[in-house]
VEXMI-423089 format. One record per atom (N, C-alpha, C, O, CB): y, x, z. Coordinates in steps of 0.2 Angstrom, whole numbers, plus 5000, padded with zeros to 4 digits. Glycine has a CB too. Layout:
N
YXZ/...
***
This chain:
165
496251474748/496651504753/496651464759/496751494765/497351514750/496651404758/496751374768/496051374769/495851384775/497051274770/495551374764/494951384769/494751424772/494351424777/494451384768/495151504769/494951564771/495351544778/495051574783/495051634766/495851514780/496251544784/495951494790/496051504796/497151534781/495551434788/495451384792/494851434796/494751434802/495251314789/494251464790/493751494793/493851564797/493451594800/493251504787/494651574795/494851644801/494951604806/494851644811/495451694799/495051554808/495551534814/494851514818/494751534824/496251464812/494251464815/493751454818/493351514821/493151504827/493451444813/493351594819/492951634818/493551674825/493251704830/492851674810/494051674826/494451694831/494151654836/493751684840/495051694831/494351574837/494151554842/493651564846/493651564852/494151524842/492951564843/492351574843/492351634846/492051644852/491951564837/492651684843/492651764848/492951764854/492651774860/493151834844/493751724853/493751704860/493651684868/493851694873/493951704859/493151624863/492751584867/492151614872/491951604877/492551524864/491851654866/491051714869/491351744876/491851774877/490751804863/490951734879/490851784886/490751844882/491251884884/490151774891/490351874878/490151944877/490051944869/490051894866/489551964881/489852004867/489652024861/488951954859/489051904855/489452114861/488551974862/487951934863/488051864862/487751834857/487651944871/488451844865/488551754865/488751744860/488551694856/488851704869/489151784857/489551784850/488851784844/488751724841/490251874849/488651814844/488251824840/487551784840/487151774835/488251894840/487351764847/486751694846/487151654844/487651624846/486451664852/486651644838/486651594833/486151514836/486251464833/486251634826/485851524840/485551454843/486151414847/486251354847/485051474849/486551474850/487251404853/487851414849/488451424852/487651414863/487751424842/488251424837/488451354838/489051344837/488151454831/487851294839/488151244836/488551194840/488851144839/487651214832/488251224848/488551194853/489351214855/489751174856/488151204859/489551294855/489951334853/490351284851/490751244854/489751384849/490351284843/490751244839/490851174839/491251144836/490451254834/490251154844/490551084846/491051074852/491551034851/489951054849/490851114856/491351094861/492051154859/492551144863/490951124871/492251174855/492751204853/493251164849/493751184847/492651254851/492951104845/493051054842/493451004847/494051004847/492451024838/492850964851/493150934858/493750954861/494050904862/492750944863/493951004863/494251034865/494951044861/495451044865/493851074866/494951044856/495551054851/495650984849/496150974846/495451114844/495350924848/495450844847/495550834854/495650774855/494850784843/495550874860/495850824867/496450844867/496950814869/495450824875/496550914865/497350924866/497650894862/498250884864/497550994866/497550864856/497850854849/498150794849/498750774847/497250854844/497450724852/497750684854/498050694860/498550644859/497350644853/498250714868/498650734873/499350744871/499850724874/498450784876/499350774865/500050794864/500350734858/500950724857/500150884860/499850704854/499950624853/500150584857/500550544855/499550584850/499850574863/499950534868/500550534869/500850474869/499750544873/500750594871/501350614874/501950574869/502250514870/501550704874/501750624863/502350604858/502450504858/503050474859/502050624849/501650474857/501950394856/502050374863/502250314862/501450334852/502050404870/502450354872/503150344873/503450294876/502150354876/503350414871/504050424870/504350374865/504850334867/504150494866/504050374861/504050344852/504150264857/504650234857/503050354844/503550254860/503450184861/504150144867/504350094866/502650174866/504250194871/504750164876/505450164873/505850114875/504650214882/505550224868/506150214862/506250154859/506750124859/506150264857/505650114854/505650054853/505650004857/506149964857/505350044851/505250014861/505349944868/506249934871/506549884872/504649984876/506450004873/506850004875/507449994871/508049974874/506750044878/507350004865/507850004861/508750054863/508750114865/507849924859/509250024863/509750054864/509850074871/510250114873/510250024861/509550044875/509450054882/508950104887/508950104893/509449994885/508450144881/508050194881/508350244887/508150244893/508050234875/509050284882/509350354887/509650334893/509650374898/509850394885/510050264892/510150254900/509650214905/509750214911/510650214900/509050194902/508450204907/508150274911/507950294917/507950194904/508250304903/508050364908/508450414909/508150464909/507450394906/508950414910/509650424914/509450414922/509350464926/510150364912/509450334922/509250314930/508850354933/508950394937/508950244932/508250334930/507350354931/507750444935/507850464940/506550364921/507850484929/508050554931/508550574938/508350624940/508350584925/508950534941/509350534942/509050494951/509050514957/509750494935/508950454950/508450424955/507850484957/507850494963/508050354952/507550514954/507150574958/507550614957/507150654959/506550594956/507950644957/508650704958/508750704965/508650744969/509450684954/508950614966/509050624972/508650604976/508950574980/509550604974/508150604976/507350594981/507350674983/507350694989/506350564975/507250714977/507350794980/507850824985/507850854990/507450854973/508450774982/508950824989/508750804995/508750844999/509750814990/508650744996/508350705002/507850745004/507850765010/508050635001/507350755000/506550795005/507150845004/507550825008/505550815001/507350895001/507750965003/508150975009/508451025011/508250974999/508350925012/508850915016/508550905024/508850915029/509250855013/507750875024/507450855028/506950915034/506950975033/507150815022/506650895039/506650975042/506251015041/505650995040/506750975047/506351055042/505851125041/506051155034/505651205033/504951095041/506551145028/506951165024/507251215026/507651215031/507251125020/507151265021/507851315022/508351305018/508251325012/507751385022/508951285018/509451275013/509651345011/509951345006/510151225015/509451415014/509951475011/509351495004/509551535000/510151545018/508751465005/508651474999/508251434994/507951444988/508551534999/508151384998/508051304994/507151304996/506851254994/508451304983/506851344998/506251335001/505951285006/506051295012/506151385003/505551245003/505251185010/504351185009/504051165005/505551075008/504151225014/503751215017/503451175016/503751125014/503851215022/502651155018/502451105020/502151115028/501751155031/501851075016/502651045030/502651035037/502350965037/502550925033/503351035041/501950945043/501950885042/502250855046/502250875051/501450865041/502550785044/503250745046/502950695050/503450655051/503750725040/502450675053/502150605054/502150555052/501650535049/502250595059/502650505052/502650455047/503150445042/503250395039/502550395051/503750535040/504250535039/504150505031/504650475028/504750595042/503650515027/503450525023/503150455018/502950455013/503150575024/503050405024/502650345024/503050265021/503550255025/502250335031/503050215018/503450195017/503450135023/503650085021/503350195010/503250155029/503350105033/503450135039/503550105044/502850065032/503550215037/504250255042/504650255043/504950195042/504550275042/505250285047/505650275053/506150265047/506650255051/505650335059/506350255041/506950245035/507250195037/507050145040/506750225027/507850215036/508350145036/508350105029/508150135024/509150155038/508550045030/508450005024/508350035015/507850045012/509049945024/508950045014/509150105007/508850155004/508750154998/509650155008/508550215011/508050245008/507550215006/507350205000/507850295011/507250185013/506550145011/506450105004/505950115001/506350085017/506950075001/507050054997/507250094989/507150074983/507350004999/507450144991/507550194984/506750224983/506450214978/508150264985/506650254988/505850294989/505350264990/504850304989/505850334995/505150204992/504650174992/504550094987/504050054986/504650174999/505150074985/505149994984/505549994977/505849944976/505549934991/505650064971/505950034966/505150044960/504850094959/506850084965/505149974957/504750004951/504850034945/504450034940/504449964949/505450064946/505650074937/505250144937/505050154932/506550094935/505250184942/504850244941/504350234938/504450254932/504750274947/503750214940/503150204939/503050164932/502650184927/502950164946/503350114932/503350084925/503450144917/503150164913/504150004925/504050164918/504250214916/503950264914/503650274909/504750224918/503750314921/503050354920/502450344917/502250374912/502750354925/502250294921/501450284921/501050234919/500450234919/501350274926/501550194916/501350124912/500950164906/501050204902/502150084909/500250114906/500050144900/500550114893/500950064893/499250124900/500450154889/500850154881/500950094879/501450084875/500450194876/500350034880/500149994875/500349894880/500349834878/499150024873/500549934887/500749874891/501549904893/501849884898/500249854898/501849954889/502549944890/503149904889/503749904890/502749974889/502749844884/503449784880/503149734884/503549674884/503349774870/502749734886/502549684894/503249684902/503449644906/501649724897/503249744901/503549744908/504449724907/504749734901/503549824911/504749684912/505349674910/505849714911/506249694915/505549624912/506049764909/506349834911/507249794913/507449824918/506249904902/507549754910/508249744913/508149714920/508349744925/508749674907/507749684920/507549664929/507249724932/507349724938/506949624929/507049774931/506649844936/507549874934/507949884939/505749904931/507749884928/508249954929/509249914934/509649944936/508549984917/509049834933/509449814938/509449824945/509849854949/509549744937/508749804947/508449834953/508549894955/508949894960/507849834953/508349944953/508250024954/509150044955/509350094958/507850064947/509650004950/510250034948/510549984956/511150004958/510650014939/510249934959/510649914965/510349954970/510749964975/510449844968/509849984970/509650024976/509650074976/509350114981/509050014978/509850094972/510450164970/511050164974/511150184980/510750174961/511350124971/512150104973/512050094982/512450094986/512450024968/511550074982/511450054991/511250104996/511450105002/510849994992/510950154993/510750234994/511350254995/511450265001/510550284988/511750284988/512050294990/512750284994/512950324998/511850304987/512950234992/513350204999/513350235009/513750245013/513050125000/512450215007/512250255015/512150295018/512050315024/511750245018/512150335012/511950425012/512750435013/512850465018/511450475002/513250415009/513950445009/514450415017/514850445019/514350415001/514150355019/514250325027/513950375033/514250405038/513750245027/513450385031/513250435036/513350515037/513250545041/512450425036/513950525029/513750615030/514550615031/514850665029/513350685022/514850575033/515750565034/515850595042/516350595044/516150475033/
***
């Protein structure tokens, strides 16, 4: 019974993959066919493994301090968006921004005052968090990055609420 159901699911893909009746049915690129449709279903397979252990990985590493990492992390680009939303050439009546180019508004050695430059350009927790590969995340010292990022938060916002009084 699962073979039949394995050799149906094979036999669909294969239909779905043919350009035409014709390709479907040459039997000379049956075996390439079936190769690269194999490929193709082990990259997504392991991708969505990927995904899963680095979740898996950063939950251990992080242990009870996981959700309030990524608390910050979320929370810290929340308010990177209102900032570019807020910035010119947005329309606030219906939250649409353009691309305009800003000259060096965008650069981390732009016109910013201390706070942004430092939320938007100088915190590593983003990137560790992100981008770290899976297998060098119990390397990084995360109470040092999430102390960091949670001062330059607090310093953000301080400046951001100084300046809109």
């Amino acid at each position: 019974a699962n073979s039949c159901k394995a050799a149906r699911a094979l036999e669909q893909l294969l239909w779905r993959t043919a350009f035409d009746l014709n390709e479907y049915q040459d039997m000379e690129t049956l075996d390439q066919r079936l190769r690269t449709i194999l490929a193709v279903r082990l990259c997504n397979r392991i991708a969505k493994k990927k995904t899963y252990n680095r979740k898996q990985v950063l939950t251990n590493v992080l242990d009870h301090r996981y959700q309030e990492t990524k608390s910050l992390v979320e929370t810290i680009q929340r308010v990177k968006l209102e900032k570019v939303a807020t910035m010119k050439g947005c329309n606030s009546n219906n939250g649409v921004c353009p691309y305009i180019p800003l000259k060096n508004e965008f650069k981390a050695d732009g016109p910013f005052p201390k706070p942004v430059r430092d939320l938007f350009f100088y915190t590593p927790l983003i990137d560790a968090f992100e981008k770290t590969p899976s297998d060098k995340l119990d390397a990084i010292p995360w109470d040092t990055l999430r102390d960091d990022a949670q001062r330059k938060l607090n310093a953000y916002l301080e400046y951001n609420q100084s300046t809109t009084l």
